[in-house]
N, C-alpha and C positions, 0 to 999 in steps of 0.2 A: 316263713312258710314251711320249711323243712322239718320245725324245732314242731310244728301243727300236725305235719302228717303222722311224724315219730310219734306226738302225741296219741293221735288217733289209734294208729297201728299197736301200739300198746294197750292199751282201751279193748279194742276187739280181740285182743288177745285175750286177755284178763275175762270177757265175757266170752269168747270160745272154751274156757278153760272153768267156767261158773256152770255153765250149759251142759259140758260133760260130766262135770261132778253131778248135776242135779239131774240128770237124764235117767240114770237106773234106777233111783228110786220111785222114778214115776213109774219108769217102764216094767220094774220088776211085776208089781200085779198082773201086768196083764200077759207078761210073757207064763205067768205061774197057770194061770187061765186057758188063757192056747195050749195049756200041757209041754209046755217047752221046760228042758232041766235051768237050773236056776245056776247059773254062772256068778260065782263068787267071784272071782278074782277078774270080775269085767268093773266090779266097784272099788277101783282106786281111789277115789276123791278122798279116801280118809287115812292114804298111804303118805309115808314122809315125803316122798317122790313128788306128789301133787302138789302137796303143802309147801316145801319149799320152791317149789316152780311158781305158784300163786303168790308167793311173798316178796321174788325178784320181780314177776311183772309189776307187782306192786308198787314197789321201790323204782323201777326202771319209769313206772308213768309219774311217780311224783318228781323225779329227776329229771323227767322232759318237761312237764308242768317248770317247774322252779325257773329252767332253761329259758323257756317259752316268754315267760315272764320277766325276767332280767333282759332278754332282747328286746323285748315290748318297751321295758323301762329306759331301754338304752338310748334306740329309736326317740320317744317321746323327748329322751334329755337334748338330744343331738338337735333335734326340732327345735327347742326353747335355746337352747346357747347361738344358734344358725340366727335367730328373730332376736335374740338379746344384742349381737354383733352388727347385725343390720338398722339396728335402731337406734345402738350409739355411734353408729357412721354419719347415719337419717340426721340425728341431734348434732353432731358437731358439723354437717352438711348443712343445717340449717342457722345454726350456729353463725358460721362464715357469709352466710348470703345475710343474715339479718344485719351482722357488720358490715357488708359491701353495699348492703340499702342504706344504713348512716352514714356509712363514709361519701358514697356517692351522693346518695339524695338530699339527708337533712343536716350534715356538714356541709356542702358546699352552701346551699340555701342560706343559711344559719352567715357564712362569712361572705352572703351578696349582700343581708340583711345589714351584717354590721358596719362592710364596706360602704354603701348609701349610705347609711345614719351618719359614718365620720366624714363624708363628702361632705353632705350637707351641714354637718355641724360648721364645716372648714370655710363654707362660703353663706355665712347665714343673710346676708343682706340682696342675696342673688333669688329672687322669689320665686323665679321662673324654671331653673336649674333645681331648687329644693323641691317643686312642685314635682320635678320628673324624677326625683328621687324617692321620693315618697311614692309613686306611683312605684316604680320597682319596689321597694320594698313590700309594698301591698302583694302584687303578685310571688314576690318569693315566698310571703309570709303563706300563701293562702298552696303555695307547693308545700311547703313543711308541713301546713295542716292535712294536705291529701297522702303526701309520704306516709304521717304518722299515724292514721286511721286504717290504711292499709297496711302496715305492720300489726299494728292491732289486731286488724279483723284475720289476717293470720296465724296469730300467736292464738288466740282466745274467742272463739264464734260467739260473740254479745251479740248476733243477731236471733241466736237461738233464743235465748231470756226476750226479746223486743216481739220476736214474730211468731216463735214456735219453730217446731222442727219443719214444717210444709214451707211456713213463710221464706227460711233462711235459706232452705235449699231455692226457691224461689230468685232469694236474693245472690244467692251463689251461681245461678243460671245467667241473671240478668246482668252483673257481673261481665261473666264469660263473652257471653254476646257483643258488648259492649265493648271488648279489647278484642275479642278473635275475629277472624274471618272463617267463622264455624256456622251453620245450619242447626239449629239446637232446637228440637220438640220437645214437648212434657206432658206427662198425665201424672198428677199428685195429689192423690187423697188429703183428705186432712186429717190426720191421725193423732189429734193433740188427746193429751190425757192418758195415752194406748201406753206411754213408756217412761221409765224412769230417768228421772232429769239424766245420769251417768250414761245409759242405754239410748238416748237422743242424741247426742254427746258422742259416743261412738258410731252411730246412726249417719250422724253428719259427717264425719271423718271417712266414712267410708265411701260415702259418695266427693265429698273434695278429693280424697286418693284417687277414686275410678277416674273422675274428671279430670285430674293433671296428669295419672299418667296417658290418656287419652291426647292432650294437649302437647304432651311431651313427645310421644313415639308414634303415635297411632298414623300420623299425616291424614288424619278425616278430613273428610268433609260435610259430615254430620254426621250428630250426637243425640239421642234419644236415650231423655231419664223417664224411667216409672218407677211410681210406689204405692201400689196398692193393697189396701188390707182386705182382710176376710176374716170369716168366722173362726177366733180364736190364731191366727198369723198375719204376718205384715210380708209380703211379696218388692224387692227391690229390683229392678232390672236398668243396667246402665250400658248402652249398644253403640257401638262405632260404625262408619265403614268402609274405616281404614288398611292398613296394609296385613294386617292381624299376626300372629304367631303358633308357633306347637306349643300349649298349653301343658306339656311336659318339658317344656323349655323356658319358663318362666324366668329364673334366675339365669341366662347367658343375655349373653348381647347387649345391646344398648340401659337394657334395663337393669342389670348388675351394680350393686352397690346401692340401692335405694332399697326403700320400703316395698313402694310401689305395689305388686298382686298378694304381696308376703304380706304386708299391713291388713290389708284388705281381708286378709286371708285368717287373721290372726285374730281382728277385732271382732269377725264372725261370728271365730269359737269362743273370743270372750263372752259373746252375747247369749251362747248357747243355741246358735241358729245353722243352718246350712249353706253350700253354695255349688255354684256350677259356672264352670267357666268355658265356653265356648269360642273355638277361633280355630283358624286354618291362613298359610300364608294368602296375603290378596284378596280376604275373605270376611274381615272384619272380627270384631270380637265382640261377644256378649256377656257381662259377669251378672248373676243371680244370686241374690240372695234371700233365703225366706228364714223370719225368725217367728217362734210360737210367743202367744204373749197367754196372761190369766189375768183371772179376777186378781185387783189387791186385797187386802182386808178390810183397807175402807171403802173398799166399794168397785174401785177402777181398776181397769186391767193392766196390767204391767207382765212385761220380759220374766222369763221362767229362768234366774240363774243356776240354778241346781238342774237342769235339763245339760247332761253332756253326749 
């Protein structure tokens, strides 16, 4: 902001200093006119005196310009390594939970599995005991199958490919419901065709981020998703109304070390879109997002990535 006003102030200098030079020549006629004597030495602008003073302001605004721009750059850097750090935390944070669902979930399952099989192997003439063996094993079998669809649909949204991007947040809702004890509304356009497979993709991700960190910190007790489109943009809004936060405080507290409003925050500007994040302690929070989209070239509208 400083490295801007210098700017500025230099600037007005340089046009204070253009303004006097070009002032007598206007004004000579007419003071020649009114009969007024004609003051030479009121037209410095062609004295060394001027010229070198015009050539420091000159130098002094490209110097602040340069300035101005190497902070901007700097900023911007700080931003990307802050989101690069955060994201390889995110991945090896995920990393470990994906290993703690195997070890937990589809390891132990996997050795009830094989435990029953050598039981039963062990007593094959006992019809009654293998019957109830095979019955566990059926059920463990059909835990490893829910384990590992659920891994899945974490790692990879294949519901996006099966449903579309409406369907799968759909399903991402129904979902929720289903294991929370959350109040969950929705208004969802169907917006298929509106965006590119990549730009649905992050679409989606950024409503799963809004929704867990909602799940994770928020303590609601309801959730209201919208996505609505309009004329040439797509409007997202994901609302709590939970214990909410200072929206300049994003990174402290609970939420430190995750993704979390940065993800959200980041996939946005991927998309070339906007956002607003709204909250106050006790007061809930609301995050917005509106992206433009355009014609493709074969016809359909897609996300404008060259829009920064």
């Amino acid at each position: 902001m400083n490295g801007r006003v210098s700017a500025v102030i230099v600037l007005v200098g340089m046009s204070v200093f253009m303004a006097i030079a070009v002032l007598p020549v206007n004004a000579r006629p007419v003071l020649e006119l009114a009969g007024a004597p004609a003051i030479d030495n009121f037209l410095f602008w062609d004295s060394g005196s001027f010229l070198t003073a015009l050539i420091i302001s000159f130098l002094a605004f490209v110097w602040f310009a340069y300035r101005m721009r190497v902070a901007q750059l700097s900023r911007r850097q700080a931003r990307q390594e802050e989101f690069s750090r955060r994201l390889i935390a995110s991945q090896e944070s995920e990393r470990k939970r994906i290993a703690a669902e195997l070890h937990d979930g589809l390891s132990q399952s996997l050795v009830i599995i094989r435990s029953r099989a050598l039981s039963s192997l062990n007593a094959p003439n006992d019809c009654e005991r293998a019957f109830e063996q095979h019955r566990e094993i059926a059920e463990a079998a059909s835990q490893v199958i829910d384990d590992l669809n659920e891994i899945i649909y974490d790692l990879a949204p294949i519901q996006l490919d099966r449903l579309g991007l409406t369907g799968a947040i759909e399903d991402l809702l129904d979902n929720v419901a289903d294991s929370h004890a959350l109040k969950i509304t929705r208004e969802l356009d169907e917006i298929a065709g509106l965006l590119s497979k990549e730009a649905e993709t992050n679409l989606y991700r950024i409503v799963q981020e809004g929704v867990n960190n909602i799940l994770k910190h928020s303590e609601a007790g309801h959730m209201a998703v919208k996505m609505k489109k309009g004329p040439g943009f797509i409007v997202l809004a994901i609302t709590d109304d939970g214990k909410g936060f200072v929206p300049g405080e994003v990174n402290a507290g609970p939420r430190k070390g995750g993704l979390g409003l940065t993800g959200v925050i980041e996939r946005t500007r991927l998309l070339g879109g906007s956002h607003t994040i709204e909250s106050a302690p006790g007061r809930g929070t609301t995050i917005s997002i509106k992206l433009s989209v355009k014609e493709k070239r074969n016809g359909g509208p897609d996300t404008d990535p060259d829009r920064r």
